[in-house]
N, CA, C, O and CB atoms as a CASP TS submission, in Angstrom:
PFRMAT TS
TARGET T0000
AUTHOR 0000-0000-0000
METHOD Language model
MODEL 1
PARENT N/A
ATOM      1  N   UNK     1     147.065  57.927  40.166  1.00  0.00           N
ATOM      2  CA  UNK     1     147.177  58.245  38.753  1.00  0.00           C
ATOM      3  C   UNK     1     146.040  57.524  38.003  1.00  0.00           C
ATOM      4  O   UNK     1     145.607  56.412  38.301  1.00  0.00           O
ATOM      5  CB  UNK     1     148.587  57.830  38.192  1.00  0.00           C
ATOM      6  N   UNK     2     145.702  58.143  37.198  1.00  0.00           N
ATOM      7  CA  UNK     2     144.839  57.427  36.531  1.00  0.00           C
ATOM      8  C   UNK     2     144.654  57.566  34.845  1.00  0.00           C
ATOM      9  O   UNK     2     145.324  58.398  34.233  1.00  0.00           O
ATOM     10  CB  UNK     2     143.691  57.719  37.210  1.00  0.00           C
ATOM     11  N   UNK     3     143.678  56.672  34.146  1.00  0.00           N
ATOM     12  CA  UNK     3     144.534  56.331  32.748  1.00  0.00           C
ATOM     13  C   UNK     3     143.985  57.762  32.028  1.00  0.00           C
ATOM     14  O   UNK     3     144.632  58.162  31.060  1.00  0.00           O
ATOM     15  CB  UNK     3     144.009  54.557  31.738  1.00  0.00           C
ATOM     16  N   UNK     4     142.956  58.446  32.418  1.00  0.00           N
ATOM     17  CA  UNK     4     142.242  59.547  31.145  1.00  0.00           C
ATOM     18  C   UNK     4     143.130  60.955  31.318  1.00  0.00           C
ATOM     19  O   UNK     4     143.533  61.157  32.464  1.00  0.00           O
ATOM     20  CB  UNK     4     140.201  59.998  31.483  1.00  0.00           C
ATOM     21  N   UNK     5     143.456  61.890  30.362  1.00  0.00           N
ATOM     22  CA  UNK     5     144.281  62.382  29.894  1.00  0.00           C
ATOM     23  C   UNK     5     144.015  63.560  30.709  1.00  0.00           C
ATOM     24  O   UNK     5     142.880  63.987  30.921  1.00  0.00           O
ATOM     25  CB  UNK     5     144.339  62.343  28.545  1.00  0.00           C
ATOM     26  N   UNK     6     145.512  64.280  31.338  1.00  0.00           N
ATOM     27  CA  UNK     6     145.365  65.291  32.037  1.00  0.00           C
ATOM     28  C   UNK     6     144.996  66.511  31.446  1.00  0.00           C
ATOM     29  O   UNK     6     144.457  67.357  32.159  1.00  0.00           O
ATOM     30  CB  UNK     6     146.327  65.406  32.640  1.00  0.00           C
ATOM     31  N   UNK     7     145.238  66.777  30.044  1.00  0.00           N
ATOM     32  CA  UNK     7     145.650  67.748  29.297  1.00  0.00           C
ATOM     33  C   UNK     7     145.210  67.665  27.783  1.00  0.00           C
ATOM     34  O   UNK     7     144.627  66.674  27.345  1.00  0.00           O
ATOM     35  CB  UNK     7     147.015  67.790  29.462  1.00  0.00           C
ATOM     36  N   UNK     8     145.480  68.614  27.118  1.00  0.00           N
ATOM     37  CA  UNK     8     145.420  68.117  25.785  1.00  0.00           C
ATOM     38  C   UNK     8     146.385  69.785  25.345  1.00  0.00           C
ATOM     39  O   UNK     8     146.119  70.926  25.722  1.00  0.00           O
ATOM     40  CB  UNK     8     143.441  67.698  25.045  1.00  0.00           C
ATOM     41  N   UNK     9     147.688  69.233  24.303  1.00  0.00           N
ATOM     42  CA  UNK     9     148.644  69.852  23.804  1.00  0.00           C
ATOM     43  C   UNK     9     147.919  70.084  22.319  1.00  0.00           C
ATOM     44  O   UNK     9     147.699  69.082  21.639  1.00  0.00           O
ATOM     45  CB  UNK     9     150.048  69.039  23.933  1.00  0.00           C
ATOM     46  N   UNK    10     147.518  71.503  21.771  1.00  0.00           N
ATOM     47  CA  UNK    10     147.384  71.647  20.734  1.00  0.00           C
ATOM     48  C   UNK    10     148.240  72.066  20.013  1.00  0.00           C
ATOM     49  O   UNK    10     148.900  73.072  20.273  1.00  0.00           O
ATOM     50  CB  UNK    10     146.653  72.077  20.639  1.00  0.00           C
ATOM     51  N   UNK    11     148.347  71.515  19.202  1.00  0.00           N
ATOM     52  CA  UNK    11     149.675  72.031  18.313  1.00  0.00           C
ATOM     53  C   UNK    11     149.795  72.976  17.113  1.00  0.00           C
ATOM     54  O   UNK    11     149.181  72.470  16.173  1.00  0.00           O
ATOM     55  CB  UNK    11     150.237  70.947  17.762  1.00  0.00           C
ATOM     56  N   UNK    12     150.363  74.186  16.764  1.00  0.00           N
ATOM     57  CA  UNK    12     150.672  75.205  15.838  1.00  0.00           C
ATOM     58  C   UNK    12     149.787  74.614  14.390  1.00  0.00           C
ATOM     59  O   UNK    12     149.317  73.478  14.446  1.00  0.00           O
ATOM     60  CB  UNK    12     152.504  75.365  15.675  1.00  0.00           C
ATOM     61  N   UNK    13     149.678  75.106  13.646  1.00  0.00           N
ATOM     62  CA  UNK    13     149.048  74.747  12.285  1.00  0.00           C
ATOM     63  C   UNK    13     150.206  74.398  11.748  1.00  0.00           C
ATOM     64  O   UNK    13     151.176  75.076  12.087  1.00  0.00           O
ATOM     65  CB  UNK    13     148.228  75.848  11.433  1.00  0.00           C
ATOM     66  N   UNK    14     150.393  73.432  10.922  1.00  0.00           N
ATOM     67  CA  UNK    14     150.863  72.537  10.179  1.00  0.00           C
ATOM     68  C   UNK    14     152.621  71.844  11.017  1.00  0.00           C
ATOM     69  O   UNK    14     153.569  71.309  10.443  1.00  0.00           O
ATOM     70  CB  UNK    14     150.916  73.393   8.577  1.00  0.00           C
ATOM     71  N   UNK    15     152.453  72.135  12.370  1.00  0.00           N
ATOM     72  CA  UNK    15     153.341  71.436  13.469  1.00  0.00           C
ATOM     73  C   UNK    15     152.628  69.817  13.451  1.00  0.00           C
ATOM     74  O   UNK    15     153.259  69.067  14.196  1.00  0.00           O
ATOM     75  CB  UNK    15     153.188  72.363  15.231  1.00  0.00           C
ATOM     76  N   UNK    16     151.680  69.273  12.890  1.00  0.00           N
ATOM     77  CA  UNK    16     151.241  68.274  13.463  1.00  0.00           C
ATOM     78  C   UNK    16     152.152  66.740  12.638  1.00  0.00           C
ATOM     79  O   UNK    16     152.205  65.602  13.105  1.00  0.00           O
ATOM     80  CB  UNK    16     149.507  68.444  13.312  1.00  0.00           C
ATOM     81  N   UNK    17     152.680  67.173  11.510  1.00  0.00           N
ATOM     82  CA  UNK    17     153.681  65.999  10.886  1.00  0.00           C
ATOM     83  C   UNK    17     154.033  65.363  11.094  1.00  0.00           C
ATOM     84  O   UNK    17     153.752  64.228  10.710  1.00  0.00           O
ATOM     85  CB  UNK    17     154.433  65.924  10.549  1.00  0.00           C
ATOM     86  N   UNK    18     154.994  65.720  11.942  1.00  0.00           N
ATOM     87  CA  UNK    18     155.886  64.833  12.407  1.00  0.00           C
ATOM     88  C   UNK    18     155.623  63.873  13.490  1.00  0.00           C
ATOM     89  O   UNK    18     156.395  62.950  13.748  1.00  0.00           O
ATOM     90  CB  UNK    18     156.836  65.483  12.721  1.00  0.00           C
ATOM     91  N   UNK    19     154.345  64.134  14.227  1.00  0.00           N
ATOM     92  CA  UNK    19     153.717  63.556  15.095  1.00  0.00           C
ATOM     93  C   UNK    19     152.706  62.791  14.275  1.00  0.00           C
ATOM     94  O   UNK    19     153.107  61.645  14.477  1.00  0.00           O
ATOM     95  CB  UNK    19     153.244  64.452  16.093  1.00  0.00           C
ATOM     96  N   UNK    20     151.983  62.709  13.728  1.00  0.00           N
ATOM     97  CA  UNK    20     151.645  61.820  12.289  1.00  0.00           C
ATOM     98  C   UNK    20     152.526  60.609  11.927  1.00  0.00           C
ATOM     99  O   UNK    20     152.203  59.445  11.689  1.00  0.00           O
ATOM    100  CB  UNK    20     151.805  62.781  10.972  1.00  0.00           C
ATOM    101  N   UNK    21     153.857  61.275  11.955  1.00  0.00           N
ATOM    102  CA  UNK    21     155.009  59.968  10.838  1.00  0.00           C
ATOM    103  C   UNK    21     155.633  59.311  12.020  1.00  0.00           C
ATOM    104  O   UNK    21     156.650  58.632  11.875  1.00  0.00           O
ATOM    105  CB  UNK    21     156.654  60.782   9.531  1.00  0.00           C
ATOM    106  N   UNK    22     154.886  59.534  13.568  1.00  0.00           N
ATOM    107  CA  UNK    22     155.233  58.720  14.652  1.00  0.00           C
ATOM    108  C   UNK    22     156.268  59.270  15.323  1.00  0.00           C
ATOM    109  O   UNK    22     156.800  58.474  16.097  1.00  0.00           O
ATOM    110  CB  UNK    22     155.535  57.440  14.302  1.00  0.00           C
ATOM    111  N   UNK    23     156.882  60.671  15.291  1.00  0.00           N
ATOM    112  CA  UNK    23     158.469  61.213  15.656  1.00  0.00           C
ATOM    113  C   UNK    23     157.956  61.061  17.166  1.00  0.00           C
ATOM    114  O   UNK    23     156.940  61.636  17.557  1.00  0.00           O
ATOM    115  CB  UNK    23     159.138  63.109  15.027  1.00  0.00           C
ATOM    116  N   UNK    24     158.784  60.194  18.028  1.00  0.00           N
ATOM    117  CA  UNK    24     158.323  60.077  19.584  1.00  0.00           C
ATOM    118  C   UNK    24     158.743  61.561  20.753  1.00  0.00           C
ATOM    119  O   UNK    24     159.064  61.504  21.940  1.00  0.00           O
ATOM    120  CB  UNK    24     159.258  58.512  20.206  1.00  0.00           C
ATOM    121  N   UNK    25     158.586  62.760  19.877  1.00  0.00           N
ATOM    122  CA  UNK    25     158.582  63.879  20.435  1.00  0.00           C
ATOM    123  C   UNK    25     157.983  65.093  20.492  1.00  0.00           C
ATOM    124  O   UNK    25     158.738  65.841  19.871  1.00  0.00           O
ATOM    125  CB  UNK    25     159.263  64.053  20.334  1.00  0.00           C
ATOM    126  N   UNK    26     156.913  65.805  20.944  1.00  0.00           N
ATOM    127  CA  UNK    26     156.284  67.259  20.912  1.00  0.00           C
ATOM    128  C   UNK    26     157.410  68.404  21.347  1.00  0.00           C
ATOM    129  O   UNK    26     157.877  68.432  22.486  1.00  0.00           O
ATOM    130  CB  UNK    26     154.927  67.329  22.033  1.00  0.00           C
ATOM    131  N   UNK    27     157.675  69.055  20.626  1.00  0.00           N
ATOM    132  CA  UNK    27     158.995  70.232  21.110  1.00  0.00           C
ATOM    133  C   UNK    27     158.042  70.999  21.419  1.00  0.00           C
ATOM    134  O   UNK    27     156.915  70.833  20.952  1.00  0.00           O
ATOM    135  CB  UNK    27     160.264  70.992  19.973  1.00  0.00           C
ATOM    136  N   UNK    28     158.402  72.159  22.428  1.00  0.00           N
ATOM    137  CA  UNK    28     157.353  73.254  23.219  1.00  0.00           C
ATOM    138  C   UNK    28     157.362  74.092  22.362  1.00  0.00           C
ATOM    139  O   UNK    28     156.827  75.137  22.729  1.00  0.00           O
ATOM    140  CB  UNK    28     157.684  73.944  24.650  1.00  0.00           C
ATOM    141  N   UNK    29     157.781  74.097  21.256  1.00  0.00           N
ATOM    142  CA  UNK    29     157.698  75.656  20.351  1.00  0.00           C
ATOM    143  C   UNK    29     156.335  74.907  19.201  1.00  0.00           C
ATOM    144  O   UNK    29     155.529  75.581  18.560  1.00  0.00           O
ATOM    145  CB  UNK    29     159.826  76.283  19.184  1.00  0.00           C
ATOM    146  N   UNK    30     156.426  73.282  19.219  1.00  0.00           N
ATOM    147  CA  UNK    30     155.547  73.384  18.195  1.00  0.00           C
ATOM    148  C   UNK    30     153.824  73.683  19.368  1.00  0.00           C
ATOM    149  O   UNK    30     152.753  73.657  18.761  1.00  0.00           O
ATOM    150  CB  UNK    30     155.732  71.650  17.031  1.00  0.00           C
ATOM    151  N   UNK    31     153.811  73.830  20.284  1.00  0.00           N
ATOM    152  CA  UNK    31     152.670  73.716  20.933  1.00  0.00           C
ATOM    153  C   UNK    31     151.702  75.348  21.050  1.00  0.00           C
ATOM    154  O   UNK    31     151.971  76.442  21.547  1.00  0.00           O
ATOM    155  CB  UNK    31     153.170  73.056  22.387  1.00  0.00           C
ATOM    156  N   UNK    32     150.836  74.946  20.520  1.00  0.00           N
ATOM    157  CA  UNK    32     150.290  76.550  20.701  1.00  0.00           C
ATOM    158  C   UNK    32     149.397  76.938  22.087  1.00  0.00           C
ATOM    159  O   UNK    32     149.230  78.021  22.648  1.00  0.00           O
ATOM    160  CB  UNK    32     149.208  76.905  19.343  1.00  0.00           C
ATOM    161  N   UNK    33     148.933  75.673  22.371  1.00  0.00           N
ATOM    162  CA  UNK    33     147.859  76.249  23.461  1.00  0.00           C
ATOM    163  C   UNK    33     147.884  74.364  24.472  1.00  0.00           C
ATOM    164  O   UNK    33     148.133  73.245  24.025  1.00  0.00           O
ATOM    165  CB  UNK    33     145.700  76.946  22.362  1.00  0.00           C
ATOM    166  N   UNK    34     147.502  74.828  25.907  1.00  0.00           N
ATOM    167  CA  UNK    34     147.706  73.849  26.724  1.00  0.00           C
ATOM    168  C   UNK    34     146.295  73.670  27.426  1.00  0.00           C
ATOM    169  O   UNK    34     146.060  74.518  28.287  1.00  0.00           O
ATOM    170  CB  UNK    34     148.900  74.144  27.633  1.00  0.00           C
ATOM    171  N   UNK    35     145.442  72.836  27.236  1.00  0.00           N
ATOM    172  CA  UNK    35     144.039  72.888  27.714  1.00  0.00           C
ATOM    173  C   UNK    35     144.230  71.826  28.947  1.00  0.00           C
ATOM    174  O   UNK    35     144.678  70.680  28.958  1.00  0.00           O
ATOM    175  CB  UNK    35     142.805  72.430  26.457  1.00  0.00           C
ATOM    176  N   UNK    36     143.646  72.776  30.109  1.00  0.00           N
ATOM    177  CA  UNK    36     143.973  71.714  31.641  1.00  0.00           C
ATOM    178  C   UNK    36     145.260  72.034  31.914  1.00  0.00           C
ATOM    179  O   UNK    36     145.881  72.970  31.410  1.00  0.00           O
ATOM    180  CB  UNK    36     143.918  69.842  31.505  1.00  0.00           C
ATOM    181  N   UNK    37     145.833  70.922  33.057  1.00  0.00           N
ATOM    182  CA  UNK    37     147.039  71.376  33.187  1.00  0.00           C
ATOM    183  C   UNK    37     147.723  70.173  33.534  1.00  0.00           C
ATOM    184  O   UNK    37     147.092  69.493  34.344  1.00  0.00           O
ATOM    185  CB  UNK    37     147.172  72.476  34.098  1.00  0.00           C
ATOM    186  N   UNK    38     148.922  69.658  33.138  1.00  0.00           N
ATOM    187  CA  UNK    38     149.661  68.652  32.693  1.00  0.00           C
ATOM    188  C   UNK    38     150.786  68.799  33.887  1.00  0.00           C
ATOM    189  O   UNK    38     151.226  69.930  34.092  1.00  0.00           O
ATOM    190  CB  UNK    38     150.133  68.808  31.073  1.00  0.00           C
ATOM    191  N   UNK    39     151.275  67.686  34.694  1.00  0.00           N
ATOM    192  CA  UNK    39     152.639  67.634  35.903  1.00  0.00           C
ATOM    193  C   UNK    39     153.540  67.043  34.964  1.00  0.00           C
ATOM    194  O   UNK    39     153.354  66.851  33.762  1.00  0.00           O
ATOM    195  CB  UNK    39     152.482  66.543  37.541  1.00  0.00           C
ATOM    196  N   UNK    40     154.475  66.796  35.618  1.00  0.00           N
ATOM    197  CA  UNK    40     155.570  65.840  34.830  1.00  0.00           C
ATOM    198  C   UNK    40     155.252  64.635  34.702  1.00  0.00           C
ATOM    199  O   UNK    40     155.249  64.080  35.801  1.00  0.00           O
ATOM    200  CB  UNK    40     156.845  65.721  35.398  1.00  0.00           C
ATOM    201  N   UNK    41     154.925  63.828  33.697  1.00  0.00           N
ATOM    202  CA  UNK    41     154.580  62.272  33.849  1.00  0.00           C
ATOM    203  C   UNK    41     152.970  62.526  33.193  1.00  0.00           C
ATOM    204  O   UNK    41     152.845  61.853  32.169  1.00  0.00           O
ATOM    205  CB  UNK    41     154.682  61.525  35.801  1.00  0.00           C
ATOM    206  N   UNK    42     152.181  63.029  33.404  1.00  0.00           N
ATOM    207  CA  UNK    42     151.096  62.863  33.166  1.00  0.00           C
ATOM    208  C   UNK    42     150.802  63.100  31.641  1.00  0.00           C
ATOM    209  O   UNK    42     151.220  63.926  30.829  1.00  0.00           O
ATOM    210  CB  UNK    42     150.458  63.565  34.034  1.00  0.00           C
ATOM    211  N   UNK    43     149.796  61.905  31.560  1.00  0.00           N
ATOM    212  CA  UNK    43     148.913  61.482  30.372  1.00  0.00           C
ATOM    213  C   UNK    43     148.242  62.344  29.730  1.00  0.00           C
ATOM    214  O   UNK    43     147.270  62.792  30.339  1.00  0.00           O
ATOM    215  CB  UNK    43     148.020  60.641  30.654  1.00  0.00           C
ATOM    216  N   UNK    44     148.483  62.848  28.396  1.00  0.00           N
ATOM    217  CA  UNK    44     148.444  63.976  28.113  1.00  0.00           C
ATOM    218  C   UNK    44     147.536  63.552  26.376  1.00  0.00           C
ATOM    219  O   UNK    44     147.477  62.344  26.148  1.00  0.00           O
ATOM    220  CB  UNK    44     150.124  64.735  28.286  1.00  0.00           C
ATOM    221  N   UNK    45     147.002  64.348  25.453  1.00  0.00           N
ATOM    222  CA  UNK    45     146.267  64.070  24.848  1.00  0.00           C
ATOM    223  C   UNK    45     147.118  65.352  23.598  1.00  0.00           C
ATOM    224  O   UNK    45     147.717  66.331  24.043  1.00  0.00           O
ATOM    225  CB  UNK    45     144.735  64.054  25.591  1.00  0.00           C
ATOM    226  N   UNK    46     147.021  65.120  22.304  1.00  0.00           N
ATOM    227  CA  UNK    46     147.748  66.029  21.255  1.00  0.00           C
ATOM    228  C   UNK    46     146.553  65.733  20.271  1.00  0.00           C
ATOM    229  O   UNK    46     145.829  64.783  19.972  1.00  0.00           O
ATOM    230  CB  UNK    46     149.508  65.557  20.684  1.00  0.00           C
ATOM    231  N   UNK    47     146.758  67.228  19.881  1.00  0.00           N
ATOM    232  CA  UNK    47     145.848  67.422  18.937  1.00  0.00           C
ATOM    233  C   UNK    47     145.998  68.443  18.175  1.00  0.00           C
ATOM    234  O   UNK    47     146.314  69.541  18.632  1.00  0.00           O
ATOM    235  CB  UNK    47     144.773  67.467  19.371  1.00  0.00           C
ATOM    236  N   UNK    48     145.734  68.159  16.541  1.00  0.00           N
ATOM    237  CA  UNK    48     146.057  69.484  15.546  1.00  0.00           C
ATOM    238  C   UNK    48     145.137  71.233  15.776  1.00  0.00           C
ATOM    239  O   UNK    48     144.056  71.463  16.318  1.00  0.00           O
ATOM    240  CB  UNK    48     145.548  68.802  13.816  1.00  0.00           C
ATOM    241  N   UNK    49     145.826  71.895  15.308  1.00  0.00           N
ATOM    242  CA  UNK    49     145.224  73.160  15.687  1.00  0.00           C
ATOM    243  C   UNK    49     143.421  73.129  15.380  1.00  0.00           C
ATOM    244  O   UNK    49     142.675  74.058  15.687  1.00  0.00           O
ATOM    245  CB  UNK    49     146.077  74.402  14.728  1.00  0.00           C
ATOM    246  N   UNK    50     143.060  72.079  14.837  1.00  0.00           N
ATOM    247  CA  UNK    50     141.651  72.254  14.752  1.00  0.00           C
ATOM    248  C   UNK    50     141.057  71.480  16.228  1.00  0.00           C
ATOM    249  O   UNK    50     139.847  71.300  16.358  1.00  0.00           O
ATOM    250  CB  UNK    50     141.059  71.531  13.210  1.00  0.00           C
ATOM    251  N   UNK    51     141.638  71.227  16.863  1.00  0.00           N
ATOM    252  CA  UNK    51     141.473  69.847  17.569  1.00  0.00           C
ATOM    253  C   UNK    51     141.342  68.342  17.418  1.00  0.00           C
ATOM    254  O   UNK    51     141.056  67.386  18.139  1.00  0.00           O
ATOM    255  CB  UNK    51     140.711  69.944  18.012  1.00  0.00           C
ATOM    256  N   UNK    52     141.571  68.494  16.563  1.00  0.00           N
ATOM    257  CA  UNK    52     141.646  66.490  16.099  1.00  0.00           C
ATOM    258  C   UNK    52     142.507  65.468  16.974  1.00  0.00           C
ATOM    259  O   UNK    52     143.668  65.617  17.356  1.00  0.00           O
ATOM    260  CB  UNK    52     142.521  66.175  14.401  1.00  0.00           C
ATOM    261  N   UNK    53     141.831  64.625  17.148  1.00  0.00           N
ATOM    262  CA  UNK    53     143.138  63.711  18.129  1.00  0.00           C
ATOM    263  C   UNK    53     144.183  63.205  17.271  1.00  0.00           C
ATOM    264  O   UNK    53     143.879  62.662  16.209  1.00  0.00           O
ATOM    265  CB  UNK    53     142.569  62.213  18.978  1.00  0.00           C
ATOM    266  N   UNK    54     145.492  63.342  17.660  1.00  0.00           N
ATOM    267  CA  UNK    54     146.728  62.567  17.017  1.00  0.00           C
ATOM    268  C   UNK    54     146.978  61.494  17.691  1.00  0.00           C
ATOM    269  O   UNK    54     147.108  60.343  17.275  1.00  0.00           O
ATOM    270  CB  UNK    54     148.001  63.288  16.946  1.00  0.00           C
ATOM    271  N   UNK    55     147.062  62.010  19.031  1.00  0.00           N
ATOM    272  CA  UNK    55     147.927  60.856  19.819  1.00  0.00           C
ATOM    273  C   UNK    55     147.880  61.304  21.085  1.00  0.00           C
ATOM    274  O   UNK    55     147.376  62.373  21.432  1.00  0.00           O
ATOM    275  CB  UNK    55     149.500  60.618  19.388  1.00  0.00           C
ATOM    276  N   UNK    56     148.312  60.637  21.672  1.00  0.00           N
ATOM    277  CA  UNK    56     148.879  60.850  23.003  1.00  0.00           C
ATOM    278  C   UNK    56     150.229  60.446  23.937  1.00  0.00           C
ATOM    279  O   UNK    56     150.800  59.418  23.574  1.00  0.00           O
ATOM    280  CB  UNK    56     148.041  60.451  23.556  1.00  0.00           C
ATOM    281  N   UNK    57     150.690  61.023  24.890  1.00  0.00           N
ATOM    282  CA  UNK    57     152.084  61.033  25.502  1.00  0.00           C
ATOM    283  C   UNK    57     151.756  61.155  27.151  1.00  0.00           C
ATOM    284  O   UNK    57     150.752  61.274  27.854  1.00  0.00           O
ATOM    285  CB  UNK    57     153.088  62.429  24.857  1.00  0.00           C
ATOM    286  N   UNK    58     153.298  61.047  27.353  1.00  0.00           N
ATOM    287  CA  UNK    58     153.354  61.805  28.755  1.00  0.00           C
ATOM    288  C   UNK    58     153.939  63.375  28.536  1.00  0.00           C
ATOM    289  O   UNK    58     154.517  63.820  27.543  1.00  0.00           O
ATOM    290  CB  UNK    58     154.449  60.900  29.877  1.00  0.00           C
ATOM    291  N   UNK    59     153.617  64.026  29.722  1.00  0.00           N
ATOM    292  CA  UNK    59     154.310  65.551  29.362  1.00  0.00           C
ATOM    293  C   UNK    59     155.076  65.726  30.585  1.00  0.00           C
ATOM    294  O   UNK    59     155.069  65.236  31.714  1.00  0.00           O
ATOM    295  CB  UNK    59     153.167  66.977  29.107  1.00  0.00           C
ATOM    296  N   UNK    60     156.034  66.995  29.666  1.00  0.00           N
ATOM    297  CA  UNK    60     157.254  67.346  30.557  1.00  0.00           C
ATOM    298  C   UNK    60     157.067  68.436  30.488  1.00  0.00           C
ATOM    299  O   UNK    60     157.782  68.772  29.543  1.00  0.00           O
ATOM    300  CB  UNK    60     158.627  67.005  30.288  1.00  0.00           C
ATOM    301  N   UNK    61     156.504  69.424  30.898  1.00  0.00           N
ATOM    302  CA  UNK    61     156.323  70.541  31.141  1.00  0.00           C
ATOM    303  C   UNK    61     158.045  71.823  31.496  1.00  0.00           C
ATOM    304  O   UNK    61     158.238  73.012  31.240  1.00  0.00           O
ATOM    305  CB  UNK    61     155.239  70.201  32.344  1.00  0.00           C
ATOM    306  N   UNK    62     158.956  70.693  32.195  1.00  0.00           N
ATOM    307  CA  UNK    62     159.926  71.236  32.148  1.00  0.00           C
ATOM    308  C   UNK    62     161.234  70.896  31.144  1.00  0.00           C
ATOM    309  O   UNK    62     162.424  70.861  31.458  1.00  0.00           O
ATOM    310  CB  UNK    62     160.098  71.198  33.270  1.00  0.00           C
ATOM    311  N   UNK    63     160.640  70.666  29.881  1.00  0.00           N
ATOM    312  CA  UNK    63     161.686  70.311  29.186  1.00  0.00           C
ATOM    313  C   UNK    63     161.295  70.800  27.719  1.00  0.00           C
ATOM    314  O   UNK    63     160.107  71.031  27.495  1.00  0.00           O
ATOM    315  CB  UNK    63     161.990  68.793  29.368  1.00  0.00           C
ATOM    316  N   UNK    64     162.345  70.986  26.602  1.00  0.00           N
ATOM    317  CA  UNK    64     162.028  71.439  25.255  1.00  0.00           C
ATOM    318  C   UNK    64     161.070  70.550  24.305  1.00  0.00           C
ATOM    319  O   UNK    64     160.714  70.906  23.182  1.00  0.00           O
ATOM    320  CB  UNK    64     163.314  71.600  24.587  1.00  0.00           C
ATOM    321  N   UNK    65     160.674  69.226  24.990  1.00  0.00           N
ATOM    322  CA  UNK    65     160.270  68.147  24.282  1.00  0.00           C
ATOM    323  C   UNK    65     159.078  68.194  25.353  1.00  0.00           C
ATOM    324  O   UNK    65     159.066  67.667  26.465  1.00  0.00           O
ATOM    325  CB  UNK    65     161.338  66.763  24.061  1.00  0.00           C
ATOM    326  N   UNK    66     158.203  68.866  24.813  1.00  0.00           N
ATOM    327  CA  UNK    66     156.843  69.085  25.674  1.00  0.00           C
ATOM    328  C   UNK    66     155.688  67.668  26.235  1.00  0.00           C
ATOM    329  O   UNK    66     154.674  67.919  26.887  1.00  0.00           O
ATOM    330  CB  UNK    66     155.911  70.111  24.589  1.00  0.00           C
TER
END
């Protein structure tokens, strides 16, 4: 494993809020597009529909909390 980001989760236009005010969750409906490809666990990179960096996580690809 290693530390640089598998992925990067872009998120819907104006989905990026709540991830802003720190909410420790990405739901899969706010996600519009998945650049690379993310396992379970892996270091993952979020970013607003323009691409801007927000933050980053791990991803769950199999769960509602992306």
């Amino acid at each position: 494993m290693t530390d640089a980001p598998a992925a990067a989760l872009i998120l819907r236009r104006g989905r990026q809020k709540a991830v802003e005010m720190h909410h420790p969750w990405v739901y899969a409906d706010a996600v519009a597009e998945v650049r690379g490809e993310a396992s379970l666990g892996d270091l993952v990179e979020v970013r607003d529909h323009r691409g801007k960096f927000i933050a980053q996580g791990y991803a769950n690809p199999a769960s509602r909390t992306a």
